[in-house]
N, C-alpha and C positions, 0 to 999 in steps of 0.2 A: 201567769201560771199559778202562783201563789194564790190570788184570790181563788182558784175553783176549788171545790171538796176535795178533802183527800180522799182515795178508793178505798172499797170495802175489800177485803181482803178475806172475808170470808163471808158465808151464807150468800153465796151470789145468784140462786135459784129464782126466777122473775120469769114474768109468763112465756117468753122468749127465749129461757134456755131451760135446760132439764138434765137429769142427774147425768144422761150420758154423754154431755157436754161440760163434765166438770170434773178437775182434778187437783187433789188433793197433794200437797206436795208438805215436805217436811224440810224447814233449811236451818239445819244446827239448833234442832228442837221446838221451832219456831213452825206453826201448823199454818197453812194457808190456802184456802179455796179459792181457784180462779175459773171463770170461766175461758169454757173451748172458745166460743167463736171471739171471745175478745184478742186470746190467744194464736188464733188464725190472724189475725191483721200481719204478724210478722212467719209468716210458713216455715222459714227457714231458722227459727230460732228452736233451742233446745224443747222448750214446753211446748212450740207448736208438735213438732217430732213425736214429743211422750201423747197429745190427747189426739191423734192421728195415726197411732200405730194399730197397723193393720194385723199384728199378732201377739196374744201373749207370751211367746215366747222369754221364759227367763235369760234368755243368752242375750237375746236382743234388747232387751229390758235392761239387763243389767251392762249395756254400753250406753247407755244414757242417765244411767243415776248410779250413787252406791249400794244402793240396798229398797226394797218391795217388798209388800205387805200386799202378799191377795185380796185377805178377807177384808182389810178395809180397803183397798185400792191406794193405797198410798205410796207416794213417791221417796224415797228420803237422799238427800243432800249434805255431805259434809262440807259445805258452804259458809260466807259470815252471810247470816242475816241483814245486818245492819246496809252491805254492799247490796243483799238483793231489795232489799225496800225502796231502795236508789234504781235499780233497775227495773223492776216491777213498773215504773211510772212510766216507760215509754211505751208501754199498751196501754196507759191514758192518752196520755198529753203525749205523745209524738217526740219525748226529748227527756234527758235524764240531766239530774242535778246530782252533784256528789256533797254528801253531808259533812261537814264539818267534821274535823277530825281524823275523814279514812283516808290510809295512804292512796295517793292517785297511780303508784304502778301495782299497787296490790287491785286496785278497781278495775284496772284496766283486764288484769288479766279476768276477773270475774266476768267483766263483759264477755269478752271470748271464750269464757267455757261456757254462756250461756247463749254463745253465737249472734250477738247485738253487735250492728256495725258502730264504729266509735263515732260516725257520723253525728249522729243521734245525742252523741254528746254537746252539753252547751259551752258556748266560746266561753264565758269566764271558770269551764271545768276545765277547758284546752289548754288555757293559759297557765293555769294552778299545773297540770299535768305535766306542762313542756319545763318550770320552771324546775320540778323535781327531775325530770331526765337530764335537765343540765347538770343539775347536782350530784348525779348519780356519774354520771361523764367526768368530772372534775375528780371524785371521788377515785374514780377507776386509774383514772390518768395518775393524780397521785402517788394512790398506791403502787402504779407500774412506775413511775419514778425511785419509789424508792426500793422496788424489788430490783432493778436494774442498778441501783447505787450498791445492796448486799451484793451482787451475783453479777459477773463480769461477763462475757460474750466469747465464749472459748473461741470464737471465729475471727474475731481481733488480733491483729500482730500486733510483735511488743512494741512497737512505737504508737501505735494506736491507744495498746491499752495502758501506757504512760502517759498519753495527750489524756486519758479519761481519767487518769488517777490525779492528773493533777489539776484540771479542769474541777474536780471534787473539791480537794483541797483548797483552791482559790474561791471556789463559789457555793459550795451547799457547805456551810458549816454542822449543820444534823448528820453527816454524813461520818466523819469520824472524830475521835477526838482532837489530832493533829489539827483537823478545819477550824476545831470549834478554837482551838488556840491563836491560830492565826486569824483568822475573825476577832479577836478581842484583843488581840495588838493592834490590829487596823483601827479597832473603835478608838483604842487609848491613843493614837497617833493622829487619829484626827480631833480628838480631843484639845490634845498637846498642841498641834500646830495652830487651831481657831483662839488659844488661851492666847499661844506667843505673838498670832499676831494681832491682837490687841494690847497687849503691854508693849509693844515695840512702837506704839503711838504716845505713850506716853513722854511729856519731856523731860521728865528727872532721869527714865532708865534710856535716854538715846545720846547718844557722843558728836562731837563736832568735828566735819570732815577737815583738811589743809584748805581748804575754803572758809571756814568755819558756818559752813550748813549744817544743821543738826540731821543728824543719818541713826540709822537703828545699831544698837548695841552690837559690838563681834558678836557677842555668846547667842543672841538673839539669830544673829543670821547663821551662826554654825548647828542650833535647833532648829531651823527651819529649813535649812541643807539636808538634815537627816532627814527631817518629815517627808521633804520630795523627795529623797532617794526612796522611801519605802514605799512610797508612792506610784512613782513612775519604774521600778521592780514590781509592783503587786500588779499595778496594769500593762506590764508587757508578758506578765508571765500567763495571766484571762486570756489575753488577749490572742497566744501565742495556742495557750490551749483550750480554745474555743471551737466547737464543731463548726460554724457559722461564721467565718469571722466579718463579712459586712454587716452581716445582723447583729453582730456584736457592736461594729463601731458606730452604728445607727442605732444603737436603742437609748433612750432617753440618761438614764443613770452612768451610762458608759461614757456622754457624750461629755457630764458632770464629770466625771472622774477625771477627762481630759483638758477641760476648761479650768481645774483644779491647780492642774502641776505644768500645764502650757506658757501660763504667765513668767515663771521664774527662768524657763529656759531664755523666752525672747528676750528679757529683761539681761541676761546673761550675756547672749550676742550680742545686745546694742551696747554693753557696758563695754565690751572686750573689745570693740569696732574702731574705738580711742574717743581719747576728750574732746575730739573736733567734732564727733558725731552728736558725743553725750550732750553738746553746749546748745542744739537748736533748739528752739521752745519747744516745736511741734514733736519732737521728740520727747523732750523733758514730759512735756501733756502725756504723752502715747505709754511713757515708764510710767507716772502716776494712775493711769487707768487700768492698766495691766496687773497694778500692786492691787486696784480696788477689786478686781478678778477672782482675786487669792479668796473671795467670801463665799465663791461656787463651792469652796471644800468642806462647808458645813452643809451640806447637802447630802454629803458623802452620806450620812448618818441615816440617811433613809434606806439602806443597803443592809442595815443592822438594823433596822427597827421596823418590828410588823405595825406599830400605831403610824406611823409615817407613811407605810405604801397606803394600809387602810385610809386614811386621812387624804390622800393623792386619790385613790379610786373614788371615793365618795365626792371629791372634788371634780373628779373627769363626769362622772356621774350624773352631777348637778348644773351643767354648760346652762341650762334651761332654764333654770332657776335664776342663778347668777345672770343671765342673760336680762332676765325682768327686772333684778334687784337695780343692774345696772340704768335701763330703761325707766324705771320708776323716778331714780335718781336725778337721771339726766331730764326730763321733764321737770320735775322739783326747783332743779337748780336756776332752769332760763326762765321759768315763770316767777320764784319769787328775786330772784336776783333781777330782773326786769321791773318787777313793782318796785323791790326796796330803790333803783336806781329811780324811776319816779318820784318818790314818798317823799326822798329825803333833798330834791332838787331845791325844793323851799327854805332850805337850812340855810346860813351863809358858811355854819364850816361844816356843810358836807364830806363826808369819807368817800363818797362813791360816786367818784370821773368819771365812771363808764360804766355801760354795764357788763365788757367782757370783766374790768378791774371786781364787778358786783360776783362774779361767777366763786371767786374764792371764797368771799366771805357766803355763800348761798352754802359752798360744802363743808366748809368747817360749822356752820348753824345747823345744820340737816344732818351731819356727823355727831353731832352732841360736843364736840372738841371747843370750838369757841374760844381764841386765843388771845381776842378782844383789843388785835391791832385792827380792827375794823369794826366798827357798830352803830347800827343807825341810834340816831337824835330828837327824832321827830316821836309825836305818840303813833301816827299810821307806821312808821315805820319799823315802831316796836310793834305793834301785834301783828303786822307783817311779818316782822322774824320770831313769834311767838308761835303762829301756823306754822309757817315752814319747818320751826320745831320738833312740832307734835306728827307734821306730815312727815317728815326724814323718819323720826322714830319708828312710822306704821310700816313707813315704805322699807326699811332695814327689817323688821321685825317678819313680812309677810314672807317669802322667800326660805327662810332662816330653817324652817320647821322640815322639809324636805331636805335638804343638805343636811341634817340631824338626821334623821330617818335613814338616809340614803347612806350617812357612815354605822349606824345600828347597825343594819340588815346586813353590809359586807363584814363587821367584823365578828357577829352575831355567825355568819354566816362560814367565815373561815374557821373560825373555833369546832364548830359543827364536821368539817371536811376533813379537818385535824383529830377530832376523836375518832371520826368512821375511821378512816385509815390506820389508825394507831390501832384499834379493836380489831380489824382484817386480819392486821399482821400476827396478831397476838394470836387469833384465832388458827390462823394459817398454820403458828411455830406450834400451836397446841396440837392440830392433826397431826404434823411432823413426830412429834412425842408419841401419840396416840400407838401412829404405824408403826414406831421403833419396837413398843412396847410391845405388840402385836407378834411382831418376827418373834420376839424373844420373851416368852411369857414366863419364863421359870428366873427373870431377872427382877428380883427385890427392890432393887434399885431404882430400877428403868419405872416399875410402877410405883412406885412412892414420889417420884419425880413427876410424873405423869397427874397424881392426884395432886397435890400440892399447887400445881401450875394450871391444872383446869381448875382447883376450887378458884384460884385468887384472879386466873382471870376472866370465869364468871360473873365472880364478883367485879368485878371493877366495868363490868357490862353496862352501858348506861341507853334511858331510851332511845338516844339516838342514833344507835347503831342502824347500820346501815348494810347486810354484805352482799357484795357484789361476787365473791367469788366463793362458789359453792362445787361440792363433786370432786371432779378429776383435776379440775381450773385449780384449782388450791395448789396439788400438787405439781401442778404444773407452773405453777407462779403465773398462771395469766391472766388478769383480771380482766373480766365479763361482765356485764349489769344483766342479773340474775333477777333477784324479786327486791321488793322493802320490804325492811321493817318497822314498829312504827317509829312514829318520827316523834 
């Protein structure tokens, strides 16, 4: 499509058509000659309509445009241009491209006041378009998120609307301040316990049991008694008021939270069961790997931190990637760990018995790590691991650039859902002021309030705004996906 000429957009008179075959139309200042019969290929679109009207009738006229000019026959459109130029091209080429730049649900509606079916549209316009209506759908959701967090469900009984109050308080910290407090004791608590329990491995601050096994400090285990009591409280009271609660105990972060504080109970029972029980190895193994458990709870942290979910999404994101990176790898490793165990068969003190024993030393050389308890001796053996080098290098590095990307775009992306929303609401509380004013116009007050809070949050209007909820929806607190703005 690109290589053909772009169309003439005006002077279209050529021996095959004539003045009565041509109309002039006007789109936001913008003049443009097209001809009827190119125009007829789509009958059913607006322009076919205008150079096929069987009367002048101003009434009729003027339901197909805004405004008519007899004396030059001219159409006029309060239209963007820039949208109908993109349009215009499907009485060429059979298919429209959207230019860089224009919002895709502002486009869309132009197509349909211009009566083009969105068919016509091309797949990488589909794709750009569908990408915005997601965004717009998250946008909406959001926003009803937190218009349901201000505004309670008069229809709820009060055990309900306590299971919701505190459902808040446990889990949307933006929700009030009380949340945002307890959200940041939970962070310091989990802080607290990952500090204590790494200094509880330490052996100057651990004590010797009547056995004399070195055990972790009292004061060590009476702060990490507290940590799981706040713990396993913080997770029975989610969990107790959760709308969902299997989808609670199934969601990934929940599952952490339980893997967390799970260790210290069983560790509790098998300690309390008596010393006959505590003395079998496979026990003793089963209490040490339980305590190794306790590192689930640095996890916790990703419940408190938008760079961690981002970082998790981009990672879910990139299966595909990592996928090759791995595959790259694993090729790398059995081909040169296969040569170097060849190369170096020659030596008499060979390092490498085998080639699975080769498989270590191929990923610590392909990792850059190189820990140099294994190294070939030979010269083939050295520019053998001097490839495998440069090849691990490429093969880490090719992959890398998409999982970068891929966490850009979501956090680039969340920041973006976070402003529109934040602007909705502002805009929303600003009509609320608006109508107040309205009722009561001999109020001094009410308008000096009114102007002060629309100039500052005009001002703070940024291009990204987005609003979904316009009209009566405002006041009704229900968010709609209305039009864009630009982006």
């Amino acid at each position: 499509m690109w290589t053909l000429p772009k169309p003439r957009y005006a002077n279209c008179k050529t021996s095959e058509a004539s003045e009565d075959t041509e109309i002039a139309v006007n789109i936001g200042g913008v003049r443009v000659v097209l001809c009827g019969e190119l125009l007829n290929r789509y009958p059913e679109s607006r322009l076919a309509e205008l150079v096929n009207l069987s009367t002048q009738s101003f009434d009729v006229i003027s339901g197909l445009c805004d405004d008519y000019d007899p004396s030059k026959k001219e159409f006029y459109f309060d239209r963007d241009p820039d949208s109908f130029k993109c349009i215009i091209e499907v009485y060429y080429f059979d298919e429209i491209h959207m230019k860089r730049g224009i919002c895709p649900i502002c486009f869309i509606k132009e197509m349909e006041f211009w009566k083009i079916d969105l068919n016509y549209l091309d797949e990488c316009c589909k794709y750009s378009l569908s990408e915005k209506e997601e965004e717009l759908a998250e946008i909406a959701d959001k926003v009803k998120l937190i218009l349901d967090d201000l505004e309670g469900d008069p229809a709820l009984s009060r055990s309900q609307r306590y299971q919701k109050f505190l459902w808040k308080l446990m889990e949307k910290p933006e929700s009030s301040y009380p949340a945002r407090v307890i959200a940041i004791v939970s962070f310091l608590f989990i802080l607290v316990s990952s500090v204590v329990m790494c200094l509880g491995t330490i052996p100057d601050l651990q004590v010797e049991d009547v056995e004399g096994n070195l055990v972790e400090h009292p004061t060590v285990d009476a702060i990490e008694t507290v940590c799981i009591g706040w713990f396993t409280v913080e997770y029975v009271l989610r969990f107790i008021s959760s709308p969902n609660k299997v989808r609670f105990a199934l969601a990934f972060m929940n599952v952490v939270d339980f893997l967390a504080i799970m260790p210290f109970y069983v560790v509790l029972i098998l300690t309390y069961l008596g010393t006959a029980m505590m003395e079998l190895a496979n026990v003793q193994q089963a209490v040490q790997a339980l305590r190794i458990m306790r590192i689930a709870r640095i996890f916790k942290l990703a419940r408190h931190s938008s760079g961690l979910q981002t970082l998790t999404y981009a990672l879910k994101r990139s299966f595909k990637e990592l996928g090759l990176l791995l595959m790259y790898m694993g090729i790398g490793i059995f081909v040169f760990s296969a040569l170097a165990y060849t190369m170096e068969q020659s030596h008499p003190e060979t390092l490498f018995k085998s080639i699975p024993q080769s498989f270590w030393w191929a990923i610590i050389t392909m990792t850059t790590v190189g820990y140099g308890d294994i190294y070939p001796k030979t010269t083939l053996g050295r520019c053998n691991a001097a490839i495998s080098f440069l090849c691990g290098v490429i093969a880490i590095a090719l992959p890398i650039h998409p999982i970068i990307n891929n966490f850009v775009i979501y956090y680039n992306k969340q920041k973006v859902l976070e402003t529109a929303a934040k602007h909705e609401l502002e805009l929303m509380e600003l009509q609320s002021l608006e109508v107040a004013v309205r009722k009561s116009p001999t109020s001094d007050a009410a308008a000096e309030e009114w102007g002060s809070r629309g100039s500052s949050i005009r001002a703070s209007r940024s291009d990204t705004h987005i609003p979904l909820l316009t009209g009566t929806n405002r006041t009704q607190k229900e968010p709609v996906k209305e039009h864009c703005a630009t982006y």
